[in-house]
N, C-alpha and C positions, 0 to 999 in steps of 0.2 A: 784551294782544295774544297769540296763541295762538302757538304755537310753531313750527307752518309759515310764519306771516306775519312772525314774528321773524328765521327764517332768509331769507325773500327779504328783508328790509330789509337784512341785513347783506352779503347775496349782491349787493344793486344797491350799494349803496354799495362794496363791493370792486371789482367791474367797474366802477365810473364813477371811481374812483383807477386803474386799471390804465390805461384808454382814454385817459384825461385826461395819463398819460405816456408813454404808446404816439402819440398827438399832439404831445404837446411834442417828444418825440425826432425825429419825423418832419420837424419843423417848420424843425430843426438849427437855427436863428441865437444859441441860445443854450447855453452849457457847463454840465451839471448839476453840475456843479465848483460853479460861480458860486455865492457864499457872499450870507446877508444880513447886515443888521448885529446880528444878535443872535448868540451866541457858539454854535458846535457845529451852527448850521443854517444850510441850503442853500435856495434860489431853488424847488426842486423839492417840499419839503417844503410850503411853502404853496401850491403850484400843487396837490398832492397833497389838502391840508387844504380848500381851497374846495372843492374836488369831491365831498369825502366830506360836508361842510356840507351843502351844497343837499342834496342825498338825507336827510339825517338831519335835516333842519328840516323838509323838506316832509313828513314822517311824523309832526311833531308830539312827537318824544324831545327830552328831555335833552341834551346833551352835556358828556363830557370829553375835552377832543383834548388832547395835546401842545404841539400849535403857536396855541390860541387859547385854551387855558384852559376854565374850568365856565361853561355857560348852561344858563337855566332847570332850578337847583338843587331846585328841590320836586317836579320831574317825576316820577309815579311810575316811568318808565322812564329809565334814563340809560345811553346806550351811550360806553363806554371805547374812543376811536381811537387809536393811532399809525398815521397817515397812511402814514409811511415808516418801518417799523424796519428800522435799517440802510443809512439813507441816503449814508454814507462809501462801504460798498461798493458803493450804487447809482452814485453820483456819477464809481467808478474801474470800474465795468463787470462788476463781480464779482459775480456771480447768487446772491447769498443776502440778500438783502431785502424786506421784506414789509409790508403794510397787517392792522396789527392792530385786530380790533373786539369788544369783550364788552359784552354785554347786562346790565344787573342794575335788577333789581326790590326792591326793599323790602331794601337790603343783602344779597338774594342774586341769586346768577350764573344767568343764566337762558340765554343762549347765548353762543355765541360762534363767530368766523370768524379765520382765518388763514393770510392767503395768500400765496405766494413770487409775488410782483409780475414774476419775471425769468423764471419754469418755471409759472406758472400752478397749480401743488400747492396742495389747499384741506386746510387743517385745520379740522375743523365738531366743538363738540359743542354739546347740550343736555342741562340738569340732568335726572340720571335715567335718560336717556336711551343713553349713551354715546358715543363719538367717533369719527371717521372718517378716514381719509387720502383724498381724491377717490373719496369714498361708500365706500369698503371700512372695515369694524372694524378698528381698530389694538389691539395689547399691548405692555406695556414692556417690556423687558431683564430676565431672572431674574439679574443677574449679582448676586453678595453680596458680592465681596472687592474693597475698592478695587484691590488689586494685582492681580486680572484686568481691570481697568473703566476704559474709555476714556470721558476724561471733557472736556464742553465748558464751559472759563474765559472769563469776562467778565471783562477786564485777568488780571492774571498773582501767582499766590501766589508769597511772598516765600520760601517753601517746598517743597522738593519734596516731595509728600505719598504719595509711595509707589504713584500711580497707574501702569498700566501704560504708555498713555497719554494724548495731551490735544490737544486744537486749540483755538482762540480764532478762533471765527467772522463776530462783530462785528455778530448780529444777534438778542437777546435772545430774541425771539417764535420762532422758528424754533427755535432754540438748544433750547429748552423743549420744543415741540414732539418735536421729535427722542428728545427724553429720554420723552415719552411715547409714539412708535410703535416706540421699541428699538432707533433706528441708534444712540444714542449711551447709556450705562449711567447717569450722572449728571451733574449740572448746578453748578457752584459761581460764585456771582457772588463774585470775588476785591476790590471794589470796593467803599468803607467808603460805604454809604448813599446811591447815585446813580442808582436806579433808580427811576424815576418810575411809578407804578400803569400807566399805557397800556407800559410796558414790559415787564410778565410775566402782563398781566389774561386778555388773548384765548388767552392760552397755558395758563392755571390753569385754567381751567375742563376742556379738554383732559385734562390730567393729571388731576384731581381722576377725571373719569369713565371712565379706563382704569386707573384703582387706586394711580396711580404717587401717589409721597410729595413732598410742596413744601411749604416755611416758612421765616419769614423768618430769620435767624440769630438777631438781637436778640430773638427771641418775639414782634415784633409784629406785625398785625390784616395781611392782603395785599390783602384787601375794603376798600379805601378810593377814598373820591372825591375827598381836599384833591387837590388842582392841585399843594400844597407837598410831598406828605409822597414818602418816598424809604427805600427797602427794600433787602435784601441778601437776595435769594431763593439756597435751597439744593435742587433736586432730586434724587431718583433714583426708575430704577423698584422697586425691593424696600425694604423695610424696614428691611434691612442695610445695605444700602449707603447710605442716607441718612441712618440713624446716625452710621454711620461720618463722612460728610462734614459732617453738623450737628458736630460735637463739633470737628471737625477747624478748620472756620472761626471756631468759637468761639475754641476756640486761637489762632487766629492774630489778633487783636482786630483792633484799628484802626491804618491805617500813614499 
């Protein structure tokens, strides 16, 4: 698939999760509160996940969602969704939540889309190619010194690391993003190994193509498709300061 046809697959499938809860909410009979019986997800998160389905079945890809797990494993194409990153704060009305989608080909990243569901902000890149905020080129943060650099924690370090400062935004993909258009200096997932590939994949590729620096703390692979496996992603935009925060989360091992 060529890489303008890559990016409308990933552009309908964003807009058919946005419509599909821009509907439900209209719909009101039901609370995006409203939990299933699976532990950490919501009512909305599968209403989310069948929408992005249909689009990504009828193209003939792969998938890996969050909320349904891997089909059609041997696909040369497999696109990586979180339907809803951030759906706690969809659920309480708090506009940073988003539909994450990465493309990847033969174990590498070939696109990727990431969209704040609540503000309609697209993050787009393709390999090689570079990244955008709503078609403009994006850069990251030249900051170097953790102690000048405002940084976004996924759950909360048992430490204070000297940062200037910090928010916990509660919505991974964005989170990431941010760190590679430069609102935010660096990235520390605080969180021993509970981040699942659809939760920093639409966002890696982003970073990888504006220069910024990502990996996992343990050294291991961020390119994966198990459904199981689960990372402790550390970014920033400079090379210092992602030093800095690699060595720093190491430090802090497992709580």
């Amino acid at each position: 698939m060529k890489d303008d046809a890559l990016l409308r697959l990933l552009d309908d499938t964003a807009n058919a999760v946005q419509q599909v809860l821009l509907d439900d909410a209209a719909q009101g009979d039901k609370s995006w509160r409203e939990r299933t019986d699976r532990r950490g997800q919501y009512r909305i998160d599968l209403v989310a996940d069948e929408a992005a389905l249909k689009v990504l079945r009828g193209a003939g890809v792969g998938i890996l969602s969050e909320e349904s797990g891997l089909e059609d494993r041997a696909n040369d194409m497999i696109v990586v969704v979180d339907p809803v990153d951030g759906s706690t704060n969809a659920s309480r009305g708090i506009p940073w939540y988003a539909v994450s989608l990465c493309a990847v080909e033969a174990s590498e990243l070939r696109a990727s889309l990431v969209m704040n569901l609540a503000t309609g902000t697209r993050y787009q890149a393709v390999r090689g190619k570079g990244a955008t905020r709503d078609g403009v080129l994006i850069t990251p943060s030249a900051i170097t010194a953790i102690e000048s650099a405002m940084l976004v924690l996924n759950g909360y370090s048992p430490k204070h690391l000297h940062w200037r400062q910090y928010r916990s935004l509660g919505a991974t993909a964005l989170d990431l993003c941010s760190v590679a258009d430069g609102k935010i200096d660096g990235s520390m997932d605080c969180t021993d190994s509970k981040l699942g590939p659809w939760d920093y994949m639409g966002a890696l590729l982003v970073l990888q193509e504006v220069g910024a620096h990502i990996a996992d703390a343990q050294g291991r692979e961020l390119v994966v498709l198990d459904p199981a496996a689960k990372r402790t992603p550390v970014a920033a935009g400079t090379h210092e300061l992602f030093e800095t925060l690699f060595v720093q989360r190491q430090r802090l091992g497992s709580w």
